[in-house]
FIBAFI-638852 format. One record per residue (C-alpha): x, y, z. Coordinates in steps of 0.2 Angstrom, whole numbers. Each point is the difference from the previous one (the first is absolute). Example, Ala and Ser with C-alpha at 12.3 -4.5 7.8 and 13.67 -1.06 7.14 Angstrom:
<c1:62 c2:-22 c3:39>
<c1:6 c2:17 c3:-3>
***
This chain:
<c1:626 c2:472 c3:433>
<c1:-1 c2:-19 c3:-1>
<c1:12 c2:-11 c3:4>
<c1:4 c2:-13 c3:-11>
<c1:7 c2:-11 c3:12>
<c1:-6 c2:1 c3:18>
<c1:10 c2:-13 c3:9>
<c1:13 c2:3 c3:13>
<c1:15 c2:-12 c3:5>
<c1:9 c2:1 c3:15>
<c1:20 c2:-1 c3:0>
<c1:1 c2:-18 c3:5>
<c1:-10 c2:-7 c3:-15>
<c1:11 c2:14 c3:-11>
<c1:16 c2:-8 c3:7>
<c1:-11 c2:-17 c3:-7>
<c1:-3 c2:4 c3:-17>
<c1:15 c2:5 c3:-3>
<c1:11 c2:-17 c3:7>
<c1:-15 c2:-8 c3:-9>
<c1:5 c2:9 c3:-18>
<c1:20 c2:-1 c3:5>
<c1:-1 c2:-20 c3:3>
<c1:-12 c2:-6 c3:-14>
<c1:15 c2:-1 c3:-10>
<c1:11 c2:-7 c3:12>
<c1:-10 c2:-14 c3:9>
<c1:2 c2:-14 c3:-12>
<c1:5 c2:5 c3:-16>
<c1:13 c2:9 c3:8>
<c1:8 c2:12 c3:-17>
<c1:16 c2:6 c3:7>
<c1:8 c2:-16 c3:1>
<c1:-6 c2:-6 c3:-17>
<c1:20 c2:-6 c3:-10>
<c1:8 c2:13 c3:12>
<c1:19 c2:1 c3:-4>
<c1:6 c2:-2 c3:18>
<c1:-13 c2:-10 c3:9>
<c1:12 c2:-3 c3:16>
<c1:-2 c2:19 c3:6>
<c1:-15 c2:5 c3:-11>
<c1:-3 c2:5 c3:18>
<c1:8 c2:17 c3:-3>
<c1:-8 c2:6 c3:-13>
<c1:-20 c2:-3 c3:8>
<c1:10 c2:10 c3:16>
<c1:6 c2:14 c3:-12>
<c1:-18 c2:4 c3:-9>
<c1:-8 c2:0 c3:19>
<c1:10 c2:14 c3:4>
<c1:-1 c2:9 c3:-15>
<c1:-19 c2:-4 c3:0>
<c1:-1 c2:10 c3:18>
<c1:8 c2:14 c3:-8>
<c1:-11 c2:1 c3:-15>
<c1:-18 c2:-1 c3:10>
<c1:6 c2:13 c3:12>
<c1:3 c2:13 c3:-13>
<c1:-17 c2:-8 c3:-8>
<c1:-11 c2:-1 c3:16>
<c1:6 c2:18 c3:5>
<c1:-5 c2:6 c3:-16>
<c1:-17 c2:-4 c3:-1>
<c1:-2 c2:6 c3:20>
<c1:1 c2:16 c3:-8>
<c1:-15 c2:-3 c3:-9>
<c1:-12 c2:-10 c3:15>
<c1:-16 c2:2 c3:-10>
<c1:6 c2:-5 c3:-17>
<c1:6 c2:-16 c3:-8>
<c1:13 c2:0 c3:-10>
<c1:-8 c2:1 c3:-17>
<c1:-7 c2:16 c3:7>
<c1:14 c2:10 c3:8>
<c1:9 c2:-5 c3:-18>
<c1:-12 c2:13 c3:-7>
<c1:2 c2:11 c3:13>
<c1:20 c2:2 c3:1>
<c1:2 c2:-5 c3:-19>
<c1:-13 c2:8 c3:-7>
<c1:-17 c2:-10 c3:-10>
<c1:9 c2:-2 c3:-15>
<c1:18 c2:-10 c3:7>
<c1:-9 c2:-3 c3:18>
<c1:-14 c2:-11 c3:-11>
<c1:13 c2:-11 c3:-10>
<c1:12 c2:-2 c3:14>
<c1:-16 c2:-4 c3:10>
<c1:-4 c2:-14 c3:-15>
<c1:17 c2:-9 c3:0>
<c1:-3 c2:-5 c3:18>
<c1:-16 c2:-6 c3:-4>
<c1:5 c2:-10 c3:-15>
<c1:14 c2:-7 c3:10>
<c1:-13 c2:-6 c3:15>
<c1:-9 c2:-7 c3:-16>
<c1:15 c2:-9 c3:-4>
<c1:5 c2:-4 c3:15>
<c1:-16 c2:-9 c3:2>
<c1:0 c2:-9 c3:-15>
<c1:18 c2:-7 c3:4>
<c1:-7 c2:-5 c3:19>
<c1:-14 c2:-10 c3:-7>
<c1:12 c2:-9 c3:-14>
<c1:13 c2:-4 c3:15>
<c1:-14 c2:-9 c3:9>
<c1:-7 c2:-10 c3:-18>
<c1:18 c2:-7 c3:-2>
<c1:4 c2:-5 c3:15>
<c1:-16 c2:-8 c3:6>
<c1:3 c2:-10 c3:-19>
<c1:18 c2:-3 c3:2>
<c1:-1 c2:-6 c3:18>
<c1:-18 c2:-10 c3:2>
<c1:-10 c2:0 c3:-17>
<c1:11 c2:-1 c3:-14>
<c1:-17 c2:-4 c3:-12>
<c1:-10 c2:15 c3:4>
<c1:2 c2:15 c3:-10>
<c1:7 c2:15 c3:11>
<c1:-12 c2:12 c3:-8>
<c1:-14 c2:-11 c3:14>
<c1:11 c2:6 c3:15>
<c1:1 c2:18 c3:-7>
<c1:-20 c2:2 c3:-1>
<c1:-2 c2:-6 c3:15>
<c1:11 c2:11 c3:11>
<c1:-3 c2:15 c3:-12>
<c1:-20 c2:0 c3:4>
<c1:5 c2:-3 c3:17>
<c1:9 c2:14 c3:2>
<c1:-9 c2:13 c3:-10>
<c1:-15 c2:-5 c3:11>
<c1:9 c2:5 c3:16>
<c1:6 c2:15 c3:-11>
<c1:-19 c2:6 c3:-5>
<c1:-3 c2:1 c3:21>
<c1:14 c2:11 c3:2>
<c1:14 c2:1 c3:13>
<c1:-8 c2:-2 c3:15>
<c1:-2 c2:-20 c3:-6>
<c1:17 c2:-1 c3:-7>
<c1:7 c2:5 c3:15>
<c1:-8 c2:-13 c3:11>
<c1:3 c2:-13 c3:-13>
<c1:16 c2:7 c3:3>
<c1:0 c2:-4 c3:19>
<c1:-7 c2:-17 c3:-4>
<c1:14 c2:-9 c3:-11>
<c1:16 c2:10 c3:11>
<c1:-6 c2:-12 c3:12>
<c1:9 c2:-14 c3:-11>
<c1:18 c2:11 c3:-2>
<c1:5 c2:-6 c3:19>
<c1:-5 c2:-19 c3:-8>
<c1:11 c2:1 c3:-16>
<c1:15 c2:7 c3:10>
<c1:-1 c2:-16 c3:14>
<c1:1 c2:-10 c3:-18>
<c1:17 c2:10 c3:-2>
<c1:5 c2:-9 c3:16>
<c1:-7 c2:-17 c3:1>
<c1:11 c2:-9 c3:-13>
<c1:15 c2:7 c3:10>
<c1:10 c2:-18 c3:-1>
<c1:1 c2:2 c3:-17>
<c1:11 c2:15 c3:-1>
<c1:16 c2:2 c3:-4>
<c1:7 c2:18 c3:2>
<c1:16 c2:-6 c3:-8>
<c1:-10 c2:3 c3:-15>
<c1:0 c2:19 c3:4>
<c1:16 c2:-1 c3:-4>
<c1:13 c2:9 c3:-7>
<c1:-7 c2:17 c3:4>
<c1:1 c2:11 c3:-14>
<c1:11 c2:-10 c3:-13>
<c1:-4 c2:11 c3:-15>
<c1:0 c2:18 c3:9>
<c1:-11 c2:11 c3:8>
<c1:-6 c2:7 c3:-16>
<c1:-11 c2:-14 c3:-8>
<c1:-10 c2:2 c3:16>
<c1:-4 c2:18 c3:-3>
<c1:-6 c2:-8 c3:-17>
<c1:-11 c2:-10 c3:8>
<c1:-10 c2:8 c3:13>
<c1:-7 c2:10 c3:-12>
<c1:-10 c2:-14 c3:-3>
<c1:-5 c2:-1 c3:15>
<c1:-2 c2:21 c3:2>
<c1:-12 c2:-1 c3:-15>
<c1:-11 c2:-12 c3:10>
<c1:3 c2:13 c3:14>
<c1:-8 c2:11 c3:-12>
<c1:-17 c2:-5 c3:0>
<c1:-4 c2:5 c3:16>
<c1:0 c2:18 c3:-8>
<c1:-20 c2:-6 c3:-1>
<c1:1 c2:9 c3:17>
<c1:0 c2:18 c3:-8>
<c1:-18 c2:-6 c3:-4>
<c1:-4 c2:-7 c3:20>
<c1:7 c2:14 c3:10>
<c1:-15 c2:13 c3:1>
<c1:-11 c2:-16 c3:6>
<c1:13 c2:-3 c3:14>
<c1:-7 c2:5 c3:16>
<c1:14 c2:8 c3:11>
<c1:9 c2:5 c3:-15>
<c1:15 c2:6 c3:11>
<c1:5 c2:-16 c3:4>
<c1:-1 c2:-8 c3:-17>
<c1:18 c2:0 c3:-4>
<c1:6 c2:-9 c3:16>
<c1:-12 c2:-14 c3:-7>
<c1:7 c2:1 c3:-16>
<c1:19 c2:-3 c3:6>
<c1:-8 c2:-15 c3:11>
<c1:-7 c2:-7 c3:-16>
<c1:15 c2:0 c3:-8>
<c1:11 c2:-6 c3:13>
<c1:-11 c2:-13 c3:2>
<c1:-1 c2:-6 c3:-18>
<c1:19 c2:2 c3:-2>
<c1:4 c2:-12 c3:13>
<c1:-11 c2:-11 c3:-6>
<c1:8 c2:3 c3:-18>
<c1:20 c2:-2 c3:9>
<c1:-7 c2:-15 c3:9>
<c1:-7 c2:-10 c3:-14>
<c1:14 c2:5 c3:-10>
<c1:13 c2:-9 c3:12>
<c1:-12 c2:-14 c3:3>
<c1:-3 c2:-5 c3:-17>
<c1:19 c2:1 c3:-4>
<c1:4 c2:-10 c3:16>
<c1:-10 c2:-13 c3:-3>
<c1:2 c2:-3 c3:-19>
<c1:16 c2:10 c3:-4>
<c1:2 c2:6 c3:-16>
<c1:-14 c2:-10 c3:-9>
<c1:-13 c2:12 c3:10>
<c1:2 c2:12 c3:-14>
<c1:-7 c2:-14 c3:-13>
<c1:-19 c2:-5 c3:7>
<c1:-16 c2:10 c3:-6>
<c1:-5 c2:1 c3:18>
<c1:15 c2:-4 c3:13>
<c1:-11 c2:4 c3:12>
<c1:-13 c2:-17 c3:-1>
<c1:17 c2:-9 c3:-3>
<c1:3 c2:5 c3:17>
<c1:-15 c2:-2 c3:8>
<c1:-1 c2:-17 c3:-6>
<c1:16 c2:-4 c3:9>
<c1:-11 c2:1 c3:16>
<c1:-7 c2:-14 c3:10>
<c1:-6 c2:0 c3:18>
<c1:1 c2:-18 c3:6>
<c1:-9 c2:-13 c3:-10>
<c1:-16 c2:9 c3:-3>
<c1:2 c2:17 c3:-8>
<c1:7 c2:2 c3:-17>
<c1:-5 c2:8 c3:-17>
<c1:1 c2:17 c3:12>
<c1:4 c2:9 c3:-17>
<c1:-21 c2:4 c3:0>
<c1:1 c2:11 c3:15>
<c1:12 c2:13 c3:-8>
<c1:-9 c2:-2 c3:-15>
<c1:-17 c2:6 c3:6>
<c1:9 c2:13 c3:8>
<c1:7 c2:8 c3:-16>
<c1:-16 c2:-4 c3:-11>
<c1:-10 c2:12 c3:15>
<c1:15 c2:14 c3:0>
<c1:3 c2:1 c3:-19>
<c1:-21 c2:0 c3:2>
<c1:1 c2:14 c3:12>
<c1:16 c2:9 c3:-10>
<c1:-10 c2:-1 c3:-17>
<c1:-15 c2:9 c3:9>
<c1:13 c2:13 c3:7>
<c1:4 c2:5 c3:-17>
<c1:-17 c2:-3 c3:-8>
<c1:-8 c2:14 c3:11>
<c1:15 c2:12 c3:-1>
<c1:-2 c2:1 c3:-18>
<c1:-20 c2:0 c3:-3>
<c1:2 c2:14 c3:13>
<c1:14 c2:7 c3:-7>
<c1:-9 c2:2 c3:-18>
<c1:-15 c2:6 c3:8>
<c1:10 c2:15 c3:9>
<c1:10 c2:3 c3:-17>
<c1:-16 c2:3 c3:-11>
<c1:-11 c2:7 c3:13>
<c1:-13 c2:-15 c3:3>
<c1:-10 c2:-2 c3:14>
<c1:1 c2:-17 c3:2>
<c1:14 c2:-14 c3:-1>
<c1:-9 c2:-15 c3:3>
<c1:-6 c2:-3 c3:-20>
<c1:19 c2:1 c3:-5>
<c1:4 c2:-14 c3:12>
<c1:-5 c2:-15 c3:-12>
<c1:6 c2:8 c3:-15>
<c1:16 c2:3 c3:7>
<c1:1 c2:-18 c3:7>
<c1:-5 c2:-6 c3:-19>
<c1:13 c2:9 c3:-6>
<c1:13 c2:-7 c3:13>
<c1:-6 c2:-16 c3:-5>
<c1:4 c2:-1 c3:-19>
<c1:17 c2:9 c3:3>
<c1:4 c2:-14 c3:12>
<c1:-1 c2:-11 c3:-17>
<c1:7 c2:11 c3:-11>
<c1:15 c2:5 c3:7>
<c1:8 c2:-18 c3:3>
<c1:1 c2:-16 c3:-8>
<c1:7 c2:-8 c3:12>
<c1:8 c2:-2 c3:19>
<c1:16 c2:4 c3:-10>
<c1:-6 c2:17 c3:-7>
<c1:-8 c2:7 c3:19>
<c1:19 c2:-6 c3:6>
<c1:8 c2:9 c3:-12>
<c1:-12 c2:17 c3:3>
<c1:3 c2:0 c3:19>
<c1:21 c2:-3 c3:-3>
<c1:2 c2:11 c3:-14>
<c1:-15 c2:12 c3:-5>
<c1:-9 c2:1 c3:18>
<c1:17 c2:7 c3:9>
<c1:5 c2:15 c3:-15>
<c1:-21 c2:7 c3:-3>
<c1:-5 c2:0 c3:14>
<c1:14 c2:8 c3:10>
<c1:-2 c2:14 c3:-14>
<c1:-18 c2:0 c3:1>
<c1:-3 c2:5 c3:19>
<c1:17 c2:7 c3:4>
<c1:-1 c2:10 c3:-14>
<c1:-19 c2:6 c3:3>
<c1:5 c2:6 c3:18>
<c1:16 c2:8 c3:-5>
<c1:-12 c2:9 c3:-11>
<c1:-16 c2:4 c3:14>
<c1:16 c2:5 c3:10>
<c1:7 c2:12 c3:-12>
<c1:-16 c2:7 c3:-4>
<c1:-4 c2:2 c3:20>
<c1:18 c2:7 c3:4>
<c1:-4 c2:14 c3:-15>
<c1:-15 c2:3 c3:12>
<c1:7 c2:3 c3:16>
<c1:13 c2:10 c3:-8>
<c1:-14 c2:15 c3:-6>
<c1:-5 c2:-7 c3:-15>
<c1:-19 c2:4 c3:-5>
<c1:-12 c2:-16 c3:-1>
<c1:2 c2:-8 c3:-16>
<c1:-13 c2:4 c3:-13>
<c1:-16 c2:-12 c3:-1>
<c1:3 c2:-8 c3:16>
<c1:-14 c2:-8 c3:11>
<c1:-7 c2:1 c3:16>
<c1:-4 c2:-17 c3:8>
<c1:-15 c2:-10 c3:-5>
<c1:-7 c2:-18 c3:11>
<c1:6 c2:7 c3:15>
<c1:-5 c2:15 c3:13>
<c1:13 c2:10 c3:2>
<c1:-8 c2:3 c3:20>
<c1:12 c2:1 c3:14>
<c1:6 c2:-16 c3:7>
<c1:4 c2:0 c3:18>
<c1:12 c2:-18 c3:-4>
<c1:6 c2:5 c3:-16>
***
């Protein structure tokens, strides 16, 4: 049988993409902080989604182990049946779509709010949506070393953490929880429903070479983006106090308090090509997993004509959904944190469930599928 995406990745430029889709929305926009009600230890609440997140993708990662030859979008119809597995299977889709849609939105505003504040949004948005829907249409093996390419400027935007060190003051991450523990539980699901994106990996894990080892990457990756998460956090707050919740993007105010000697300013550019490359990269991420997600879901034989359409499509819903920087703030603070905690939690409670009936004796559920893009052959490193 054909496969409909050939390419492989290795575990290192997994562990890539996924940092790369967990910190588009944190290097300069930077969500969670946006009018948080306790800036001083708004800390605790980016710790508290980290941990849960670990939990969350162990049960995920694990589950789809069970399955090494199928995505996600497949094995739904396997444990769930053709009829459930195939509208569970469209949800995730839709919300990549989505999830897309809002990346590219995220990018158009602040490259307008911060640098071009005469330019039309809807510029930026093309732009990066053709970009990334091109990577998309030649498949994962050139995401992933895309992927590779812009980590490389993760280590940079951390050293920025550091540089305007002279300007903290950590009596600004002061008092420690002033309004309880529970407005912080509140709050990291904000920050969990970020988390939650990285559930595109459902989609990655039987292109993983050495797929045995894919969960260690996948705790790395998180680790990794939640100390940058907890870091920037207490940076922002120690150096601008409680009005770090206030700016569109805290992040470029920070940068710009940087300056090496008499000859380098304007460093905000640097962290700003980095993010336009990684919300590139992410968007491409969640381009390819739904084109081949539909593909898979209605029996195609090729993903690659659904690419464009798709990024068309995540294109006008970029437009339609907001009117304006206040609308996307509202979304992520309100909207984002309830669906889509209910969304993916609720469609792996549900695959497990099904899978748990399964293991327990249960016959196969009625219609469902055998795999289809991928060769259900013997891996030696899965």
């Amino acid at each position: 049988m054909r496969q409909m995406e050939a390419g492989r990745i290795s575990l290192f430029q997994t562990m890539c993409m996924l940092l790369v889709i967990r910190l588009t929305a944190t290097t300069i926009a930077f969500p969670f902080m946006v009018q948080h009600e306790s800036p001083s230890d708004a800390w605790i609440g980016a710790a508290i989604s980290v941990v849960t997140a670990l939990i969350v993708f162990e049960l995920m990662v694990r589950l789809s182990l069970n399955f090494p030859n199928m995505t996600v979008v497949q094995y739904s119809q396997t444990v769930l049946g053709k009829f459930l597995g195939s509208i569970v299977a469209l949800l995730l889709i839709l919300f990549w779509i989505l999830d897309t849609a809002v990346a590219a939105r995220a990018m158009g505003n602040a490259l307008v709010n911060a640098f071009m504040p005469e330019t039309p949004a809807l510029v930026f948005i093309i732009m990066s949506v053709f970009l990334s829907a091109n990577a998309a249409r030649n498949g994962i093996e050139i995401i992933g070393r895309w992927s590779e390419l812009v980590s490389v400027g993760i280590p940079l935007t951390t050293i920025m953490l550091v540089l305007p060190f002279r300007a903290m003051d950590f009596q600004n991450l002061l008092p420690i929880l002033p309004y309880g523990f529970g407005i912080h539980l509140k709050r990291s699901v904000v920050a969990l429903a970020i988390f939650l994106r990285l559930s595109v990996l459902g989609m990655m894990i039987p292109y993983v070479h050495n797929r045995k080892e894919i969960l260690r990457y996948t705790r790395y990756a998180i680790l990794i983006s939640g100390f940058l998460l907890v870091a920037q956090a207490i940076v922002l707050v120690a150096i601008f106090g409680p009005q770090a919740t206030n700016s569109a993007v805290p992040t470029l105010q920070l940068v710009r308090q940087i300056t090496i000697g008499e000859f380098f300013e304007r460093l905000e550019l640097i962290p700003v090509a980095i993010w336009v490359l990684i919300t590139v990269v992410n968007m491409a991420v969640f381009v390819w997993a739904s084109a081949l997600g539909i593909a898979q879901l209605f029996n195609l034989n090729r993903f690659q004509p659904l690419v464009y359409p798709i990024g068309a499509l995540a294109t006008l819903l970029s437009i339609l959904l907001f009117k304006n920087y206040l609308e996307q703030v509202l979304y992520f603070k309100y909207l984002q944190s309830v669906f889509v905690p209910l969304l993916v939690l609720g469609v792996y409670a549900l695959l497990y469930a099904g899978f748990a009936l399964r293991k327990l004796g249960f016959n196969r559920p009625t219609g469902s599928v055998t795999p289809m893009g991928l060769e259900a052959e013997a891996d030696e490193n899965k």
